[in-house]
Phi, psi and omega in degrees: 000133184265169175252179161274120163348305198275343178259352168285311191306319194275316174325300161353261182320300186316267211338318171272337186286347190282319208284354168310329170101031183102335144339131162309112185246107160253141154222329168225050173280336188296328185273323193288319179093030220241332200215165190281163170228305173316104167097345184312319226229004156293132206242103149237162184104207215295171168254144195277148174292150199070016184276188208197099168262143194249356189193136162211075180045321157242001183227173191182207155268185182241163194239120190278124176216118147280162181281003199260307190292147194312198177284275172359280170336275191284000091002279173304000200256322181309298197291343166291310191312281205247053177272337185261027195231316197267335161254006179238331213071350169256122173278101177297133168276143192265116173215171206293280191234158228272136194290357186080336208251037198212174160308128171242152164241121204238124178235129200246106202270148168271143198089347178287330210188166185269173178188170210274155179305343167249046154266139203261084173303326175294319179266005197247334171321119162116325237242096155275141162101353181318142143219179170198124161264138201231115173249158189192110207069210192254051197221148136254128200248107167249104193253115175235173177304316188225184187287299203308335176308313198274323169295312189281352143329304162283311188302311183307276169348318192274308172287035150234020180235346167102021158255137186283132146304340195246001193316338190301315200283311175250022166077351198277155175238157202274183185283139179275151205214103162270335163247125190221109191254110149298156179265165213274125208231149141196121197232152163215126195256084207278181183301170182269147193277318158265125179287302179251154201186107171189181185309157169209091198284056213303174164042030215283121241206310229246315183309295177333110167232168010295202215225131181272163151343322179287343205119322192249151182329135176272130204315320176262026187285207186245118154271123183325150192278342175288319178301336173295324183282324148339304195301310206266330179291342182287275187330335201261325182318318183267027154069029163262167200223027201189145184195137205232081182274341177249176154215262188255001174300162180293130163299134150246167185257001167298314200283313183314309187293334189284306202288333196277303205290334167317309179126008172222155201280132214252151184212211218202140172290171200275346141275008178272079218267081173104350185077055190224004155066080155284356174278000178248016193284355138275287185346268151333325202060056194257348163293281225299327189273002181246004200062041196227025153079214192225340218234131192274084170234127175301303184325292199258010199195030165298296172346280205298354161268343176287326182288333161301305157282355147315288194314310177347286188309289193312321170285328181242054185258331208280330212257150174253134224233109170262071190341132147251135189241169183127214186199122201233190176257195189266340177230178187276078182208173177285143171281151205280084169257167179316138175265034185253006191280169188238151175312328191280310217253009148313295194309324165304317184302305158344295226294320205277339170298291164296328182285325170299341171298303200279331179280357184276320198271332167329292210292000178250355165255016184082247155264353175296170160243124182281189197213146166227120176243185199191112176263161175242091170239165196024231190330293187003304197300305179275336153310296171333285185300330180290340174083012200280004180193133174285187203209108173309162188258359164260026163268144178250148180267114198251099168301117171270157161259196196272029186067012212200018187093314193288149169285108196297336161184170178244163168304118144316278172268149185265344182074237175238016166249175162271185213194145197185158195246154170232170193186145223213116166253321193234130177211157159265097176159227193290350186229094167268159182191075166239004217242318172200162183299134185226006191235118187294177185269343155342301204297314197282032200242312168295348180244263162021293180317295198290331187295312187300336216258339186271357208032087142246069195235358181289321170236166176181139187220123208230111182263145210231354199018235184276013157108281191318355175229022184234000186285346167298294180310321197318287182328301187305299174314346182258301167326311203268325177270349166259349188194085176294310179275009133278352165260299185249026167239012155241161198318133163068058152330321245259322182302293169320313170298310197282307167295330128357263163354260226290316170256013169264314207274318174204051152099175189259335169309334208253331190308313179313308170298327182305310169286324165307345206261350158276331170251015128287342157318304201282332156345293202261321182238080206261354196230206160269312124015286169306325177291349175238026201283320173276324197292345165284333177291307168324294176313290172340303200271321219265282199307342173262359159265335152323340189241335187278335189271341199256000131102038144282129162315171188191150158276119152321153191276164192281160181295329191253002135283338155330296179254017147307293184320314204276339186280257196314349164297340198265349177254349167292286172317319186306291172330291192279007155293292206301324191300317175292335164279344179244005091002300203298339229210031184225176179257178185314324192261333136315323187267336156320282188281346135016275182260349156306325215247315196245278170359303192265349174262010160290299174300357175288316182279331187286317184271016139299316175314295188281010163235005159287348194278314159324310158247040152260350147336310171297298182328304165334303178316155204290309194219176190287001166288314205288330166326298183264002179275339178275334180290322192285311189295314162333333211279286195348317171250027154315282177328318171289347190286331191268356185281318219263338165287343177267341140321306175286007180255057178266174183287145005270041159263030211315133152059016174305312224251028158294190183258138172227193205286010179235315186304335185294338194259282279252000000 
């Protein structure tokens, strides 16, 4: 008889986990979308032998740093302190060495310190970011390959101890443990399929302060430093390794430093050239301060552009860093050349451009290897596939997508560079989509594929704008990115992912309802578009009742937008039966995020939808009294609309869904 691969393979995996001795044996389950994680690794009722208690209501363990380990190391170790302080009530101390007399948690880089033997060096030598937790005696050992290896050791241990990765975003607080007992583990953790993978908080809209004249947050303001420490602890709990922190807000050099100290490498969008902030080269007065003249031209002002991307280097050479190179405006637009120059000697320009990018930031880092990438957005792409200019080969080559999920191409071939993605969960422009999510897990789970099925595994870059309505996919896409062939290589990721979501997120009673009410959501809301499908309808019906009460000719709205409306009200209505049976059956801080995540964004469209009907009802109507009483009824699920947005501004979201300089079109 023959079996299937994937079912040898799962025989497989029992069998070593039985030769464990009893050991918690986990390994890709978490990717697999198959089992719980949160809270997974809690002993609860009697404790089992090898089991470890870590908390017994005023007393407990210690968390073991040596001063040899990195920033990164200790940093997760705070957070571990008081990730086991927020489900035990006891806050462990973090100290160099260990007192004998308590529970130790040892967190350890290979080469720091010594560690016990059945920890597996041999295979974690060498393997960045590998880790492995081990409980053993009355000691916990968190071992990585590398420092981000030992940090992401502590993150995984703390959501498998019962912290949300995502908590800042979906309010959950973990289940309380006043005896908080580990099962007895030895989990191991191989590299990651994408070596850098991180955030990119593009368009930043709604944070930024102060507030311009206008009202709205100012574009070029400061966004508060706490929010930034949201941004990188979320990225590092999902074992991400990177963070894109800016577009046009004022820069400081504590967040760059806060994101390198942290453990992740801080980079940039494909005009941030060297990380040199060319949106401040007026703006900042960061040209008069770098000496680089007035005018952003290579022709005529090189010296002053090469000292401009000096200050870059020079500032963050200190930080671990990911140069972007190529040659952009000053803003996110093509640099501007004569308009007599011809493509070859455009293309020279490209090649000579870029290779002085890369010997400048050597020569300027010193004992580091800088790191480089170079995206093929917009024009880029086809000079690139055309072969019109080279690239040194130690640049990773970065693919975009169309702004909208899809991938516009991939490496045929890889040649002599690595390969990488930039990738749009959130975007400003012809697809705005900042306001809720529009890009199902279909898509990113089919375009995922092709990129790892592409080797484009060096990079990843995920724009995320301020995060928070992005946060599912987010996941899926950090999952996918640590364990590609466990996430997408057995059958209906797509099924697997979203039913995961639904019972991890918001219980198993719930899941079932949890999940339809996502694919009626990706249904109703499949494009960007669709979210404002009634409120486009609205206006419309609005300037022809304007004209119809002001006794001005008008055009009837046409009968088939008449039943479109009625058709999504009507799938609308179907949908929030189901939400309301799966609510019914959720807790308070489930039934929150909830109704944030899935819930208000059906509702942006729907009840302009249900007062586009009401007032083409008016329009209808025989004479202007009868007009305006349907016009007056129209308000009623406006209204209702602002209620159910202020329910979602709960803290820390006062006042998210104001109007700013992008929201104001949307």
């Amino acid at each position: 008889m023959r079996i299937h691969r994937s079912v040898q393979r799962r025989f497989l995996a029992v069998i070593i986990c039985a030769l464990w001795s009893g050991f918690l044996c986990s390994s890709a389950a978490a990717q697999e979308w198959s089992q719980p994680v949160r809270g997974s690794w809690v002993a609860d009722g009697a404790a089992q032998a090898g089991d470890i208690s870590l908390a017994d209501r005023n007393a407990g363990c210690e968390i073991i740093v040596t001063e040899k380990e990195n920033s990164a190391v200790k940093q997760a170790a705070a957070f571990l302190a008081g990730d086991i302080e927020k489900i035990s009530g006891y806050k462990p101390p973090i100290i160099a060495t260990p007192s004998g007399r308590r529970v130790a948690i040892h967190l350890v880089t290979l080469g720091n310190g010594d560690v016990p033997a059945r920890i597996a060096q041999a295979k974690l030598r060498g393997r960045w970011e590998a880790y492995q937790i081990l409980t053993s005696g009355s000691a916990v050992w968190l071992v990585g390959a590398n420092f981000r290896g030992t940090a992401f050791a502590v993150y995984t241990l703390s959501e498998r101890l019962g912290i949300d990765p995502l908590y800042q975003w979906t309010g959950y607080t973990p289940d309380r443990h006043p005896k908080l007992v580990l099962k007895k583990t030895n989990h191991f953790a191989a590299s990651p399929t994408i070596k850098y993978r991180g955030l990119f908080h593009d368009d930043e809209d709604i944070l930024p302060r102060p507030f311009e004249e206008s009202g709205y947050p100012l574009r070029i303001g400061d966004v508060p430093t706490v929010w930034y420490e949201r941004f990188f602890e979320t990225a590092l709990r999902l074992r991400l390794n990177m963070a894109a922190p800016y577009t046009r807000a004022h820069r400081r050099f504590e967040v760059q430093k806060l994101a390198s100290d942290w453990g992740l490498f801080y980079t940039s969008h494909h005009y941030d050239i060297l990380l040199s902030n060319p949106f401040g080269f007026d703006r900042f007065g960061l040209g008069r301060a770098r000496n680089a003249g007035t005018a952003w031209d290579w022709l005529t002002n090189k010296e002053g552009m090469l000292n401009y991307w000096r200050g870059g280097v020079l500032e963050n050479r200190e930080l671990n860093a990911i140069y972007p190179v190529g040659l952009r405006g000053t803003d996110d637009r093509s640099y501007t050349f004569p308009p007599s120059m011809s493509e070859a000697e455009k293309s020279k320009i490209f090649q000579d451009v870029i290779e002085t990018q890369v010997h400048t930031t050597k020569e300027l880092s010193q004992d580091k290897q800088p790191i480089f990438h170079f995206t093929l957005y917009t024009e880029m792409l086809k000079k690139y596939q055309e072969g019109s200019f080279d690239v040194p080969a130690d640049v990773i080559i970065v693919w975009t997508d169309n702004n909208d999920g899809e991938m516009r191409a991939l490496p045929l071939k890889t040649g002599k560079w690595k390969h990488g993605v930039y990738y749009h969960l959130a975007y400003f422009g012809n697809t705005v989509k900042q306001v809720t999510h529009t890009i199902t897990p279909q898509r990113v789970a089919a375009e995922f594929q092709k990129i790892v099925d592409a080797k484009a595994t060096e990079y990843v870059l995920v724009n995320v704008s301020e995060f928070r309505e992005f946060a599912m996919e987010a996941r899926m896409i950090a999952d996918i990115c640590w364990d590609a062939p466990a996430a997408l290589s057995h059958p209906d990721a797509v099924k697997r992912y979203v039913d995961w979501w639904s019972r991890e997120y918001f219980g198993a009673a719930a899941a079932p309802d949890a999940a339809q009410s996502y694919a009626n959501y990706h249904q109703l809301i499949d494009a960007h578009d669709k979210l404002w499908f009634g409120a486009d309808k609205l206006q419309d019906v609005l300037e022809r009742l304007g004209k119809k009460i002001n006794d001005k000719q008008y055009e009837p709205v046409p009968r088939e937008t008449l039943t479109a409306l009625k058709e999504r009200d009507a799938s609308y209505r179907a949908a929030m039966r189901i939400i309301s049976r799966a609510q019914s059956r959720m807790s308070d801080e489930q039934h929150q995020y909830f109704f944030e995540h899935v819930t208000l964004g059906l509702l942006i469209d729907w009840r302009p939808t249900e007062a586009a009907i009401k007032l083409i009802e008016a329009l209808d109507a025989p004479d202007a009294a009868q007009a305006w009483k349907l016009s007056g009824q129209a308000r009623q699920p406006l209204e209702q609309l602002e209620i159910e947005i202020l329910r979602a501004e709960r803290p820390p979201f006062e006042n998210w869904y104001r109007k700013t300089w992008i929201r104001r079109e949307t």
